[in-house]
N, C-alpha and C positions, 0 to 999 in steps of 0.2 A: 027231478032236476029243478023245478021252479020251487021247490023250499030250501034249499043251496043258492039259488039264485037269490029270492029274498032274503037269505040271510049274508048273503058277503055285499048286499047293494050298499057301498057306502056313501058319505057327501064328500068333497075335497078337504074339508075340514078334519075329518076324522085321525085320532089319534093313528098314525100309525103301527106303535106297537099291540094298542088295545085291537085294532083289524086286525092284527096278524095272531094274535090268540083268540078272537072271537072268528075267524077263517078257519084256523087250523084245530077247532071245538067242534066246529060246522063239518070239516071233513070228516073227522075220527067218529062222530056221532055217524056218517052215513057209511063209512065201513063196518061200524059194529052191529048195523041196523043188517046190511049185507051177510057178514059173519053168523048173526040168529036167522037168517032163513038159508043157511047153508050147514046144517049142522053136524054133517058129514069129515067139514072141515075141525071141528073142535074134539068132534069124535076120536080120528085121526090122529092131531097132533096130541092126545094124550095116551093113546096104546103102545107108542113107539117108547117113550119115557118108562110108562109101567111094564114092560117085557122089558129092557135094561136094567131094571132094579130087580125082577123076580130073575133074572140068569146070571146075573152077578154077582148076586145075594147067592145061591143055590148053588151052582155051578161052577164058582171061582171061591166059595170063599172059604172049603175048608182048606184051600192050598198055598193064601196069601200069608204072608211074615208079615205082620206088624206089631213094632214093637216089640217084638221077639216073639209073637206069640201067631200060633196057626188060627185060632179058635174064630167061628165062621161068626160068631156074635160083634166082636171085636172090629173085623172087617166090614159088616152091614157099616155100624156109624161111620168106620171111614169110608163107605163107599160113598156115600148119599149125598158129602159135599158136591161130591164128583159129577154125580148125577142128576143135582137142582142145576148145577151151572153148566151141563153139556145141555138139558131141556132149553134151559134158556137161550144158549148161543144158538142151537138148532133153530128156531127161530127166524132167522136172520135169508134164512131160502124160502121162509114163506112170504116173507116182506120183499123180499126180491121179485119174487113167480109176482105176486100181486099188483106190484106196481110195471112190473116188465106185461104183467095184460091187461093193467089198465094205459098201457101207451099203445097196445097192440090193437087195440077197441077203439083207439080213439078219442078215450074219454080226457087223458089229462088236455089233450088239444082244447076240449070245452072248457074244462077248468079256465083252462088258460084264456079263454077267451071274454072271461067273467072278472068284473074289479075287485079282484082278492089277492093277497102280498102272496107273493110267489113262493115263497117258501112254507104256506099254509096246506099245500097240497101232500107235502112230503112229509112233512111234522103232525099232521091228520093221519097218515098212513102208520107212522112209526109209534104214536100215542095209541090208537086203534089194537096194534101188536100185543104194544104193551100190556094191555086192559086182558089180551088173550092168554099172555105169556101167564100174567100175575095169576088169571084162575088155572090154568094147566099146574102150576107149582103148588096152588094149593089141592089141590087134587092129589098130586104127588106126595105131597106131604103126609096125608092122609094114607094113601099106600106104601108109605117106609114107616109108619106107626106101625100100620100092621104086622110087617115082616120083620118088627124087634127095633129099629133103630129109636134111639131116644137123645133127647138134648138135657146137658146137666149147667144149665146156666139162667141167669135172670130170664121173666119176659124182653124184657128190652135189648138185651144182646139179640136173643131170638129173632125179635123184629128187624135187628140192625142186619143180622146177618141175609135176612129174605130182603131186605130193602138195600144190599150190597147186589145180589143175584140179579135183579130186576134191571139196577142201573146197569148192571154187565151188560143184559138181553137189552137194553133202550140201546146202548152204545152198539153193539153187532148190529139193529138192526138198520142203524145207516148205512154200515157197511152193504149191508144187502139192498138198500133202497141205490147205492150207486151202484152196485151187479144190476141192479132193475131198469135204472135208466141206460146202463154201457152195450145189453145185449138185447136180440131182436125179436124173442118169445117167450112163452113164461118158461118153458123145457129149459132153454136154455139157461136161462135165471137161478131156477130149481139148482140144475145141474152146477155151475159155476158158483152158487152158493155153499153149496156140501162138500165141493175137494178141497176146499183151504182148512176148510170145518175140523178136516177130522184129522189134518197133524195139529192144529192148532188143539186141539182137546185130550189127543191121545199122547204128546211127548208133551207131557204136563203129569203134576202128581195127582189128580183125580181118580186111577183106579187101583196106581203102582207108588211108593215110597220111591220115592226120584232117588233118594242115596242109592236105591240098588242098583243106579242107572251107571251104563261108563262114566267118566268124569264129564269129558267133551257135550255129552247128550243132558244130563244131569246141570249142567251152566245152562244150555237152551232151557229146562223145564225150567231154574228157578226165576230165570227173569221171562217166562211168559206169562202175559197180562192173566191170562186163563187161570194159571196156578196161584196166584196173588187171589183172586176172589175165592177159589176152593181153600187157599189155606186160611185166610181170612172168617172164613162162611165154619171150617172146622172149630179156628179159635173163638167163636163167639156161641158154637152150639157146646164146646165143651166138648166135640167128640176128639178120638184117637187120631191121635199122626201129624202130632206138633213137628215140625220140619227143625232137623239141627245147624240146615245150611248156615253158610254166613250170608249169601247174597242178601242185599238190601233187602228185597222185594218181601224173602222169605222172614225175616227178624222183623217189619213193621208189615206185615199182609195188608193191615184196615186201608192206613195210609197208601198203598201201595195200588190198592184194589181199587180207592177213589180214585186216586190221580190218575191212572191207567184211563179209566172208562172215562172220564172228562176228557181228555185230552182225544178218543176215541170219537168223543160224540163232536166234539169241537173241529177237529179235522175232517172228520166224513161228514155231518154235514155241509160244513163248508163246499165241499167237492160237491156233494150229492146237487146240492142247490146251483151250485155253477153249470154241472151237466144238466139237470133239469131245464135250464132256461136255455142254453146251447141246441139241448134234443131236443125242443117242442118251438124252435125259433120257427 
């Protein structure tokens, strides 16, 4: 605690934006220091991703239509958009559990009581995530190599598309940093995390071509923020299951995909940082 202390001591002088990124470096460097001696934790959040991609892949995919066609090969590449961008919104219940027991401990009270901009406790948590989110997907990536998926476009699409997925998982994981602050343990955090999760991810085109959806449920997939970065994340690897909708979201995905997750990260942190100084008043 006193290298946290030393590092947020500032003079009244001090720039304030420069304190609040040189705070909010100070916190995410002491959660990832926390994360390497818990390694259980990283262990974890990559099994669940890798069993979703091998019963997917296996299981579903000599039965899927895409594009007219059954063939299980076919289906991997369309699975995998699906599958970077649910790993990453999952995410978002372990940012929650984490800050909902560091308020259960105690510990943001100290925070709080150390001259650091107040929004560097939460922005430390959610950068920290990040850094965890970005190695679990490369790992992942590494395991849809194996099981056949391939991308047929430049590096640089490639990159754009994983540096789309990312900002998705940075923008959820406000969302979860305000379940962290609203409820009273990490269980609950966890829990409250994962039921919004999984309509948000599963009435979206990630596993299923939304055209085979009713009309009514097919308008909800094309305009969620979800299906904008899978369709996005598709057209930049160059895999299968370019969407024919009209909706906006689905004819400009990139566009779609950014503004989505800004406006995400812009709104919930707002909120987050409000109830943060509210819950630890």
């Amino acid at each position: 605690m006193s290298a946290v202390t030393d590092a947020v001591r500032v003079t009244p002088a001090t720039n304030p934006v420069g304190q609040s990124i040189r705070d909010s470096l100070v916190v995410a460097k002491r959660n990832l220091i926390r994360m390497s001696r818990i390694p259980e934790m990283v262990i974890f959040g990559l099994i669940q991703p890798i069993m979703f991609v091998v019963l997917f892949s296996y299981v579903f995919g000599g039965s899927m239509n895409i594009g007219g066609t059954t063939d299980p090969s076919v289906y991997r590449e369309f699975l995998m958009a699906g599958i970077f961008a649910q790993t990453v919104t999952f995410a978002t219940a372990g940012a929650g559990a984490g800050i909902a027991d560091d308020m259960h401990k105690g510990l943001i009270d100290r925070f709080r009581s150390l001259p650091m901009a107040r929004g560097a406790v939460l922005t430390g948590r959610t950068l920290a995530d990040l850094v965890q989110t970005a190695l679990t997907l490369f790992v992942l990536a590494m395991v849809a190599l194996l099981v056949g998926w391939r991308t047929h476009t430049s590096v640089g699409e490639v990159l754009g598309a994983f540096g789309l997925l990312l900002l998705l998982g940075y923008a959820f994981t406000w969302v979860g940093a305000l379940i962290g602050l609203s409820v009273r343990t990490p269980e609950a955090a966890t829990s409250g995390g994962l039921i919004w999760l999984f309509p948000v991810t599963f009435v979206s085109n990630a596993f299923v071509d939304s055209s085979q959806m009713t009309p009514w449920l097919r308008h909800v997939a094309d305009w969620n923020p979800f299906s904008a970065t899978v369709q996005a994340s598709r057209e930049l690897f160059g895999n299968p299951g370019v969407s024919q909708s009209d909706a906006w979201p689905m004819q400009h995905p990139v566009w779609a995909s950014l503004i989505y997750s800004i406006l995400i990260v812009v709104l919930f942190r707002t909120l987050a940082v409000r109830k943060y100084r509210s819950a630890t008043a």
